[in-house]
C-alpha positions in Angstrom: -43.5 -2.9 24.9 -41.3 -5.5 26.5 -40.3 -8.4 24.2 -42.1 -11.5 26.2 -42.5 -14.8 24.3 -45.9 -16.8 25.0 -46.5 -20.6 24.3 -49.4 -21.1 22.0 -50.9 -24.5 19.8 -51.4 -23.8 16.3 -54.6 -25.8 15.2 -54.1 -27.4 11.9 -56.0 -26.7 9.0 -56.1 -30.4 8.1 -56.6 -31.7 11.3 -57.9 -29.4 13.5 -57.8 -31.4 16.6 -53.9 -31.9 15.8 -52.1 -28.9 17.0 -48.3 -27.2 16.2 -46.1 -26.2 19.2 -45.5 -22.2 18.8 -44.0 -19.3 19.8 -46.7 -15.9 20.3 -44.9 -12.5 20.4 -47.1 -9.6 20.9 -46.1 -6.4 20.1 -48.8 -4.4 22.0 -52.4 -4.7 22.1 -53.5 -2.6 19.5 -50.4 -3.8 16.6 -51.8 -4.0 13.5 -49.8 -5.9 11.6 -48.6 -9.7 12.3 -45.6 -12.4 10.8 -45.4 -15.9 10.6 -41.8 -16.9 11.1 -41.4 -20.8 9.8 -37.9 -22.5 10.3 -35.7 -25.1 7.9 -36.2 -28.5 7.2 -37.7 -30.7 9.6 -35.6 -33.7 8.9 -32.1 -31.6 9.1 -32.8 -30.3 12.7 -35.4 -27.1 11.7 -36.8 -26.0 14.3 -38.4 -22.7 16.1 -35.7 -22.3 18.6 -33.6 -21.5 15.6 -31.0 -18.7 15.9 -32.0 -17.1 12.3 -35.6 -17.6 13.2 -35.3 -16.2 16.9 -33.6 -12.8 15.1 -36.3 -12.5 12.5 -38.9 -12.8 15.1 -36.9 -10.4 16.9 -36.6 -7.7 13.9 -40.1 -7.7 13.6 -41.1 -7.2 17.5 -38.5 -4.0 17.1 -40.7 -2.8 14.3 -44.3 -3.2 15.9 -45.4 -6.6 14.3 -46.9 -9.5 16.5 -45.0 -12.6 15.7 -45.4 -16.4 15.5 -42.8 -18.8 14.6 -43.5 -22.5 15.0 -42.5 -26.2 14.9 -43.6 -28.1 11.9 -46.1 -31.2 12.5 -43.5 -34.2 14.7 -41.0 -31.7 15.9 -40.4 -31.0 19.2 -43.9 -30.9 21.1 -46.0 -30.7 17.5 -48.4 -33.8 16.6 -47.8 -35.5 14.0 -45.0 -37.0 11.5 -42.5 -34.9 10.2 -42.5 -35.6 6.8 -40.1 -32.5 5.2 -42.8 -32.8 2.6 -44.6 -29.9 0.5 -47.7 -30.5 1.2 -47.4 -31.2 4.8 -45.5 -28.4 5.2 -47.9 -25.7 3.3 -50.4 -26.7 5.5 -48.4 -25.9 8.3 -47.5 -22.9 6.8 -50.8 -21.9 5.9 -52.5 -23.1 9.5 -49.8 -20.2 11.2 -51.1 -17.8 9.0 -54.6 -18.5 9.8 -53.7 -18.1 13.7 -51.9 -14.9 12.8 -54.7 -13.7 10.8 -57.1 -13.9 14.0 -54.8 -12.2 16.2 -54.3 -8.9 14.3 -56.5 -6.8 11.7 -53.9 -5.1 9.2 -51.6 -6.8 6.9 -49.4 -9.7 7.2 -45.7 -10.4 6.1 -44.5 -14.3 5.7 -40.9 -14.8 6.7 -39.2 -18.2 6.7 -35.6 -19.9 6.1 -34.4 -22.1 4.0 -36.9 -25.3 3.5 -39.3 -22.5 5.6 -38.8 -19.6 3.2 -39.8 -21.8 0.1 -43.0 -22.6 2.1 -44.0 -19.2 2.5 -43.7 -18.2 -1.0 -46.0 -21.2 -1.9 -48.6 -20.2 0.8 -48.2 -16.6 0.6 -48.7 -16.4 -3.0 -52.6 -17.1 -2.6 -53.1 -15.8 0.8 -54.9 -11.6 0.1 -53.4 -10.6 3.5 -50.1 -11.0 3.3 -48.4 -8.1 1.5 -44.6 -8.6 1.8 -42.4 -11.8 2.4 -38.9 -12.1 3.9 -37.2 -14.9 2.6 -33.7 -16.3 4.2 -31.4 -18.2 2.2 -34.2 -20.0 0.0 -33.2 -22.7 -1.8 -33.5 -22.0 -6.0 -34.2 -25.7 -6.5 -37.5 -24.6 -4.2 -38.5 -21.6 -5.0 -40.5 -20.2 -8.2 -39.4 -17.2 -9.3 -42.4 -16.5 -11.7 -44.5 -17.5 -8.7 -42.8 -14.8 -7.0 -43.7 -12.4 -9.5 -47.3 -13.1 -10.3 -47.9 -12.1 -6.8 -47.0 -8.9 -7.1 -45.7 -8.4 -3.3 -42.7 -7.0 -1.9 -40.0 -9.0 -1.4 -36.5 -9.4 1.0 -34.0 -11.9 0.0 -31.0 -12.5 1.9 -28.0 -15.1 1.7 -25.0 -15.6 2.9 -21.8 -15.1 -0.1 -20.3 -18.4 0.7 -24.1 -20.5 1.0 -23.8 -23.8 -0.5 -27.3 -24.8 -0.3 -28.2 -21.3 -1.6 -26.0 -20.1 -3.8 -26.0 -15.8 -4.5 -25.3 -16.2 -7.7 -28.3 -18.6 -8.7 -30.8 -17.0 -6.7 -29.2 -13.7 -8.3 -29.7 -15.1 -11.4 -33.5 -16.1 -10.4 -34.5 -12.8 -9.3 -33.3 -10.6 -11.7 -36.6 -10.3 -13.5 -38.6 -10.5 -10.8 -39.9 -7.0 -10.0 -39.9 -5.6 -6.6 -37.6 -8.3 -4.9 -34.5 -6.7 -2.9 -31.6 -9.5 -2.8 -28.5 -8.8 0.0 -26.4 -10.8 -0.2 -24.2 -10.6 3.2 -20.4 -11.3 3.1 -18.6 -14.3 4.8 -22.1 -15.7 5.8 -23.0 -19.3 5.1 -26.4 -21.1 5.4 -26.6 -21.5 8.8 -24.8 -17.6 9.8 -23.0 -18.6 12.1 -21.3 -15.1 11.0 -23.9 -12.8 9.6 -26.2 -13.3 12.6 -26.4 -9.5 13.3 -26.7 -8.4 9.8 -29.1 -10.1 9.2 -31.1 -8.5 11.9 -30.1 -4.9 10.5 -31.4 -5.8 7.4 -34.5 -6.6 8.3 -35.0 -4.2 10.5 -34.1 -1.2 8.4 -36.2 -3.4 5.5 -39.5 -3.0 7.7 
């Protein structure tokens, strides 16, 4: 199947006339299993057309899951006003996930990054389809560890050694109780991986 990306609106759950600007990957007709990819912070320059986000879109296609990665609500060609809030943004979060779950039958994995991957844990935590989440340097400060756990899913962690924002050692330190949560931590990688960029793809790739 030939990697081809396809323009799609995202209706949102609490406006439905409102839409999110997104980016459709199919991985054949028949795939059975679909991600939502969401990006960082709004406010800071997150967007879909992100590097870490285009390679974990990218590690999924190579491992037969249909993708969507998107813009959150007053970025690039979304409605709306970004707000980097919570609320706004787990409805975001969640109104991907409802697309996804209309496009394939099987099982669904939440991926995001930074101020995305945070978002995913708090959607995917109560959503029955989603089985595994993929979470790229996720902020401690805004994540929930026993969250985390309570659900019960799989889980990929992966930093960069010298994140600031993101520190190995704290988020180390958060999951080691948390059952079933693989951590990598990748070496001379920093938030925004610059270096790492390929790793980051292996991991995931060999992870699915």
């Amino acid at each position: 199947m030939k990697w081809t990306e396809r323009m799609v609106t995202v209706a949102r759950r609490d406006e439905p006339q409102a839409g999110l600007e997104a980016i459709y990957v199919a991985a054949g007709s028949d795939a059975p299993r679909g991600a939502v990819v969401a990006p960082p912070h709004p406010l800071y320059g997150g967007s879909m057309e992100s590097p870490v986000v285009n390679e974990l879109a990218y590690a999924c296609f190579k491992q037969g899951l249909t993708s969507v990665r998107f813009n959150w609500r007053g970025v690039g060609a979304s409605s709306g006003q970004a707000s980097g809030g919570a609320e706004d943004a787990d409805e975001d979060y969640a109104s991907a996930l409802d697309h996804m779950a209309e496009t394939v039958p099987g099982k669904l994995i939440a991926c995001g990054y930074s101020f995305g991957a945070a978002a995913a844990v708090r959607v995917a935590a109560r959503h029955p389809r989603v089985d595994r989440m993929i979470l790229v340097a996720p902020p401690p400060s805004l994540i929930s560890p026993d969250a985390i756990a309570e659900t019960g899913k799989r889980v990929l962690a992966i930093v960069g050694a010298l994140d600031d924002l993101a520190p190995a050692a704290a988020l180390e330190a958060a999951f080691s109780t948390v059952p079933r949560v693989e951590l990598v931590v990748l070496p001379g990688a920093d938030h925004f991986f610059a270096s790492g960029l390929a790793e980051l793809a292996r991991c995931v790739t060999d992870w699915l």
